[in-house]
C-alpha positions in Angstrom: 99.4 109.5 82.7 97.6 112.9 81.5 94.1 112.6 84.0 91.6 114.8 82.9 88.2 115.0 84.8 84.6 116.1 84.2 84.1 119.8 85.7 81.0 118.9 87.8 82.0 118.6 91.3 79.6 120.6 93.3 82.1 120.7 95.8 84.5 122.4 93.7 82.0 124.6 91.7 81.0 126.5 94.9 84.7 127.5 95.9 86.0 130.2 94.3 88.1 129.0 91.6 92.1 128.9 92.0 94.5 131.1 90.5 97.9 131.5 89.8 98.6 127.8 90.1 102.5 126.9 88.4 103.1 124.1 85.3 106.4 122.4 85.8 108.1 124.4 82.8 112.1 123.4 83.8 114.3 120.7 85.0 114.4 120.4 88.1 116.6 119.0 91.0 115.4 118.9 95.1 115.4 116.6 98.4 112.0 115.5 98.2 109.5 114.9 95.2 105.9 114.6 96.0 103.9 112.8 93.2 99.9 113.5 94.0 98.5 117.1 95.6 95.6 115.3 97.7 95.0 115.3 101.5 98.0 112.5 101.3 100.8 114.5 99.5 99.7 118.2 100.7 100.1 116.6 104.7 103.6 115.4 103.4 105.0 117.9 102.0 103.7 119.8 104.7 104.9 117.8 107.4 108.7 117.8 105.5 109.1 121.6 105.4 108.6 120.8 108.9 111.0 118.7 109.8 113.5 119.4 106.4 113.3 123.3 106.4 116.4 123.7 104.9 115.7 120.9 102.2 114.1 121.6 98.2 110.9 119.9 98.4 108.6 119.8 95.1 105.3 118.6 95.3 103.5 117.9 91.5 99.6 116.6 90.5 99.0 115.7 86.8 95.5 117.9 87.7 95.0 120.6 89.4 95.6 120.5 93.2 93.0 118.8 95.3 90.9 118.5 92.6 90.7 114.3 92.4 89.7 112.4 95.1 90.3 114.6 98.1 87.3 116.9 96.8 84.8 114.6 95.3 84.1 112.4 97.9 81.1 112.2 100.1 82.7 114.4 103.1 82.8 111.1 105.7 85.5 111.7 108.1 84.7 107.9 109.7 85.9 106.3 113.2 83.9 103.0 112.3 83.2 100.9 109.0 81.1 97.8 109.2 82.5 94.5 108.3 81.3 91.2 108.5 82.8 88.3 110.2 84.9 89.0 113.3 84.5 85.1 113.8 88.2 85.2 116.2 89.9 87.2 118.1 92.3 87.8 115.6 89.9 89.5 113.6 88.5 91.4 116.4 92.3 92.4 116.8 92.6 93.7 113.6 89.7 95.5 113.5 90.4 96.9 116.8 94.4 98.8 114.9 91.7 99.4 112.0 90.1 102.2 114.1 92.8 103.4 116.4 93.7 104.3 112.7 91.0 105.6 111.9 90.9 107.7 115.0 94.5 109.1 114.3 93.1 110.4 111.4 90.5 112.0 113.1 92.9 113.6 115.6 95.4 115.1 112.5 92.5 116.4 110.5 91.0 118.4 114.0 94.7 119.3 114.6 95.0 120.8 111.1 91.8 122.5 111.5 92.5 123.7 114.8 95.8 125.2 113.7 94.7 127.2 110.6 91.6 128.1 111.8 89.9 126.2 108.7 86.3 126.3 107.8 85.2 122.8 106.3 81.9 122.8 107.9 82.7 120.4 110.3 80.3 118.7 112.1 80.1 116.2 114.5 76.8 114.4 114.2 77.7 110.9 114.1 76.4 108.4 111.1 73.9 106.2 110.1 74.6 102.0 108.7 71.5 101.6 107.3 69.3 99.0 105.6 65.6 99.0 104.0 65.3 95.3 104.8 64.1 94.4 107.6 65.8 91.2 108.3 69.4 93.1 107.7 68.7 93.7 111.6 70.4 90.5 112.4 74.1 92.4 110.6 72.9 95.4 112.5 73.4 93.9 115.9 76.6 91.7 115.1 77.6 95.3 114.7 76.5 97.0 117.7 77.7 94.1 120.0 81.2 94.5 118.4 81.5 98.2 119.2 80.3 97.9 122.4 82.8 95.4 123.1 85.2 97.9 121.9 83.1 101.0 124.2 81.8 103.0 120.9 78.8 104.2 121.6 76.5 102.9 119.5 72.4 102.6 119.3 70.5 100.6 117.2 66.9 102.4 115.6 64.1 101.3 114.1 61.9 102.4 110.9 60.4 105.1 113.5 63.0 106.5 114.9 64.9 106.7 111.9 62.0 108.6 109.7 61.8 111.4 112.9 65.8 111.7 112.2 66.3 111.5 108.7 62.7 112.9 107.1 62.5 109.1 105.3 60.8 106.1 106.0 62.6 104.2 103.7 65.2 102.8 106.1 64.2 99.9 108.4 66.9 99.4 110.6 70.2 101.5 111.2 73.1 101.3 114.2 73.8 105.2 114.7 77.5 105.8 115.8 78.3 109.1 117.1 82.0 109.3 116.5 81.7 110.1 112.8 82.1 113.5 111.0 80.6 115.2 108.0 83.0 117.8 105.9 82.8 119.4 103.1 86.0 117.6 101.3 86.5 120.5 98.8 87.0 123.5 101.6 89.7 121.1 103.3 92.0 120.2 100.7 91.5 123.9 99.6 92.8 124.7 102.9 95.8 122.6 102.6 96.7 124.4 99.4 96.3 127.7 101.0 98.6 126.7 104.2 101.5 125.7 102.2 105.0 126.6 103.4 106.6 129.0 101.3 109.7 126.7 100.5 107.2 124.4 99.0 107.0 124.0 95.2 103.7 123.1 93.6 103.5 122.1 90.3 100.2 121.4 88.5 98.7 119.7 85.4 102.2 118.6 85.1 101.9 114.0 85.0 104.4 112.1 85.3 105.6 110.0 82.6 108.0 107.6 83.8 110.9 106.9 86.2 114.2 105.2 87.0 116.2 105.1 89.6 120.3 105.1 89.1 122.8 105.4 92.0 120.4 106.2 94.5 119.1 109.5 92.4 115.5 109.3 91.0 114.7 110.6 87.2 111.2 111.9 86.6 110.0 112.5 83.3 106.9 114.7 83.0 105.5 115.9 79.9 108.2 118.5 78.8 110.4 118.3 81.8 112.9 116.5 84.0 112.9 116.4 87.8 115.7 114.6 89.8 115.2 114.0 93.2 117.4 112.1 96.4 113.8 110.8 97.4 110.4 110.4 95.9 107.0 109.5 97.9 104.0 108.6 96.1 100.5 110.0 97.2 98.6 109.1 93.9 96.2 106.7 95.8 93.9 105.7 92.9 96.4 106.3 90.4 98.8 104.0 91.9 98.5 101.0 89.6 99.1 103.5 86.6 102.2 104.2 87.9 103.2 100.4 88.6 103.2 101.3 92.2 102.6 97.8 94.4 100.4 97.3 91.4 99.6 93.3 92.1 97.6 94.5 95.5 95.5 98.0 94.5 93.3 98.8 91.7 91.4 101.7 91.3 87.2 101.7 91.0 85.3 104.8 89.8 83.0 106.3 91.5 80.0 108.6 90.9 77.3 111.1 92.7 75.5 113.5 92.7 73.9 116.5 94.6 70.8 118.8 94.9 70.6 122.1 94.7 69.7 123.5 98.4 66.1 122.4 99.3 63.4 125.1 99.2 61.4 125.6 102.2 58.3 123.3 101.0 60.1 120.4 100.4 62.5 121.1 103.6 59.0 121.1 105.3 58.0 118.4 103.6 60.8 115.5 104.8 60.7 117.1 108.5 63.3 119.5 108.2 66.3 117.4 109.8 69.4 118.5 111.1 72.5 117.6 108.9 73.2 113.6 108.3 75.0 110.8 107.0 74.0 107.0 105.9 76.6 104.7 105.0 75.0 101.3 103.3 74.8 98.0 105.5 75.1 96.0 102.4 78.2 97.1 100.3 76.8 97.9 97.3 74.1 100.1 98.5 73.5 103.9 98.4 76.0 106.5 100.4 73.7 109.2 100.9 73.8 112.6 103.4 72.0 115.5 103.9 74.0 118.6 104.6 74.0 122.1 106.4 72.8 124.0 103.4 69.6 121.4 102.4 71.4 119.7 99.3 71.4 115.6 99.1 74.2 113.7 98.0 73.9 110.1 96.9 76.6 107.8 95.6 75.4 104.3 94.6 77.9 103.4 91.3 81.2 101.8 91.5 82.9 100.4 88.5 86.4 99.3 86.9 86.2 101.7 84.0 89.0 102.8 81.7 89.8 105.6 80.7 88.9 107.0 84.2 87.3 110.0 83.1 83.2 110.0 82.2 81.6 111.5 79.0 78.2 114.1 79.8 76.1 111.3 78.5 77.5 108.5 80.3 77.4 110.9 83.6 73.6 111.5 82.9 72.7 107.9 82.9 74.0 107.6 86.2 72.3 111.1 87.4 69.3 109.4 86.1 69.7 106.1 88.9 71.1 108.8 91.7 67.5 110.5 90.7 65.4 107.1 90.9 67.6 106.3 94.4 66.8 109.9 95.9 63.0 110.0 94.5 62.2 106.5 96.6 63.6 107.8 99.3 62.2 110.8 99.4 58.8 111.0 97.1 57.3 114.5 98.2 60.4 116.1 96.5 60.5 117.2 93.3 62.1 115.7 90.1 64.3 118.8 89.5 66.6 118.4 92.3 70.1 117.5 91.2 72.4 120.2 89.9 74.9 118.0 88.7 77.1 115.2 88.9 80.5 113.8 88.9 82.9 110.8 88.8 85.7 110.0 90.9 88.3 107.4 91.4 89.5 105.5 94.6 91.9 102.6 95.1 90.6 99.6 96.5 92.8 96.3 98.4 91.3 92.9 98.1 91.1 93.0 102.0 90.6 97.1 102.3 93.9 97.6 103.8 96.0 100.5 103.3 99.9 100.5 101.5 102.2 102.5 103.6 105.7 101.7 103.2 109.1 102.5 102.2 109.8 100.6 99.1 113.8 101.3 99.2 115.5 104.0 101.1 114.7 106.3 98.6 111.3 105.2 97.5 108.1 105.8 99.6 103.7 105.1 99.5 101.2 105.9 100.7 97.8 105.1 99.3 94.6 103.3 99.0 92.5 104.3 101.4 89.5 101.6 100.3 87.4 104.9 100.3 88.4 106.2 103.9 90.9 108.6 102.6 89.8 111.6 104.2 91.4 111.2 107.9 93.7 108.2 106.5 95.0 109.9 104.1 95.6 113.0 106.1 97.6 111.3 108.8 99.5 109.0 106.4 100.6 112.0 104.7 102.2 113.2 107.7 103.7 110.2 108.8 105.0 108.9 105.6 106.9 112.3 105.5 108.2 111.3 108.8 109.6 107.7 107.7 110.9 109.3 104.7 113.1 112.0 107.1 114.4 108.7 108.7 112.3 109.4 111.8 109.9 107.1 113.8 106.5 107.9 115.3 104.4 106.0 117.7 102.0 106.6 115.1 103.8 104.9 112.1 104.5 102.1 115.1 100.5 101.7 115.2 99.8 101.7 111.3 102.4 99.0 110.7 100.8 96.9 112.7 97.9 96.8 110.4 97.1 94.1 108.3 98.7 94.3 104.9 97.1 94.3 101.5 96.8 90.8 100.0 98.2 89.5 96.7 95.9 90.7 93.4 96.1 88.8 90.6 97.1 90.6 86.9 94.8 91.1 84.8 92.4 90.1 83.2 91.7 87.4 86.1 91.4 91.0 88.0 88.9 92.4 86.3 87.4 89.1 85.8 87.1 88.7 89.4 86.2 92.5 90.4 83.6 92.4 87.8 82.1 89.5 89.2 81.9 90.8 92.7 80.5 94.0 92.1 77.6 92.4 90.0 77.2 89.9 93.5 77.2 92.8 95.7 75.0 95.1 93.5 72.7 92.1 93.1 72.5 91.8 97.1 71.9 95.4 97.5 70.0 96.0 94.6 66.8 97.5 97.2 69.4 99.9 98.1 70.6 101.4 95.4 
């Protein structure tokens, strides 16, 4: 499937662009093919030069490198997400692998960054789950009693508190944890490219068409060319479906956002000129929105089941237009020329927001859908699914399968039917936050 996206990422607009990046242009034959060049499939084929230095490894995006998902999300590298329920233990349980996930993640992306030296402007200032309603306080302490049970540290704030932090007195009630992280998603998974091993191949804007398995060998079709491989591990995450990869428990949503240019002094002056932050919505539907270390806001408050996957100027405009009416109510002294641009994006979604990590046969492998926590997920992921796939164990991929598993999704249209219906129901109980 030939993916082409809209050229708007703020992210990737203020990197230098790439050069010198390869088309598959031959057929091909190697050890290990990589389908998907995000933070997933870069950490593989990273981690199986590692281990397999004398094996051909090829990794190939139907895009350019990095360019999906990895850099157009909001930069949260998250220890916490707030659910509701946690009516048993079990459910405490499994929320309980949920972060020691999440914290795994945390530890390979500081690793990587340690080791490379990387500049992603990393910054360790916690995050916000807010809400504008004032009775949303009641979710907000279910959710501070649970982390302290599980020793986060954790504080709950009020509309005062939270106006002195954030330079908005829009919010009501928040829980501030302080083991999240803000990146900038674009510098990382530009990093990743830059790091590769030399016996690496990376193919771009090269999609994969179809393939078959015969004898234990894998046949890839791309556009104009054939690769045959012993093993094949997909990193697509949102593209997953597409490629009828455990396709009755993922589907992909698109996303979009935008961002301001940097803030001039008045109106930095004007919201209280705060230090660098992040809010992630109480209610599900609501606005992700942060503030980062060179004055710009981002805002995300659209998700949709749209096809084709890609957004037209105008249809990307309406949307700038409610990012616009979302930042403005939040933050009236500013002025209405803020955003630069904006841009869509694509994630992969489970019924129950777990993650698919598995070996499908001994020579088929996933990793994927990271229910929009893909940064530190998909990092470590990539790693260990490179591990499983050198028929190695971790205590790492020990922890992960003990997650709970995706559920069953029925095919469409009862799918879509039923997305649909619960995104109007959440966008209807968060419509004060979008």
């Amino acid at each position: 499937m030939k993916i082409i996206n809209d050229n708007t990422c703020v992210w990737l607009n203020n990197l230098e662009p790439r050069k010198n990046f390869k088309i598959l242009k031959h057929d091909q034959k190697c050890d290990y093919l990589i389908i998907g060049a995000g933070y997933t499939g870069l950490s593989a084929a990273r981690k199986l030069s590692e281990i397999e230095p004398n094996k051909k490894i090829i990794i190939v995006d139907a895009q350019l490198a990095g360019e999906g998902s990895s850099s157009r999300n909001s930069g949260y590298l998250v220890d916490t997400t707030l659910n509701d329920g946690f009516n048993s233990n079990k459910d405490i349980n499994n929320y309980k692998t949920k972060v020691k996930i999440y914290n795994l993640g945390i530890k390979t992306v500081k690793s990587f960054i340690k080791q490379y030296q990387v500049d992603c402007d990393w910054n360790e200032c916690g995050k916000y789950f807010a809400s504008s309603i004032i009775k949303d306080i009641s979710i907000a302490k279910k959710f501070s009693e649970l982390l302290s049970r599980l020793n986060f540290n954790n504080k709950i704030l009020n509309q005062e508190e939270l106006t002195n932090k954030l330079g908005t007195n829009f919010y009501k009630t928040a829980v501030f944890t302080d083991g999240g992280i803000l990146i900038n998603p674009a510098k990382l998974v530009r990093a990743m490219i830059d790091v590769l091993p030399k016996n690496i191949d990376l193919y771009e804007n090269s999609p994969l068409i179809k393939w078959n398995k015969n004898n234990n060998i894998i046949d890839c079709q791309f556009e104009k060319n054939t690769i045959q491989t012993n093993k094949i591990i997909f990193c697509t995450n949102g593209f997953l479906k597409s490629l009828n990869i455990k396709k009755n428990f993922n589907f992909p949503l698109t996303l979009t956002a935008s961002m301001t240019r940097p803030l001039d002094d008045e109106e930095f002056k004007s919201i209280g000129e705060p230090k660098e932050w992040g809010i992630l919505p109480i209610r599900p539907m609501g606005a992700t929105i942060r503030f980062t270390n060179d004055r710009r806001l981002l805002i995300r408050n659209t998700a949709e089941m749209k096809n084709p996957y890609s957004m037209s100027k105008s249809e990307l405009d309406k949307r700038k237009l409610l990012h616009l009416k979302g930042l403005i109510k939040r933050f009236p002294t500013l002025k209405t020329n803020l955003i630069e641009d904006s841009w869509s994006g694509i994630v992969s979604r489970s019924r129950n927001s777990s993650q698919i990590f598995e070996m499908i046969d001994k020579n088929t492998y996933v990793a994927g859908c990271y229910n929009g926590s893909g940064i530190g997920v998909g990092t470590l992921f990539g790693e260990q699914i490179a591990i499983m796939a050198s028929d190695q164990q971790s205590d790492e991929i020990e922890i992960i399968n003990k997650r709970v598993k995706p559920n069953w999704l029925p095919p469409s249209p009862i799918l879509n039917i039923g997305v649909q219906a619960r995104l109007f129901f959440e966008r209807l109980r968060a419509r004060s936050e979008i």
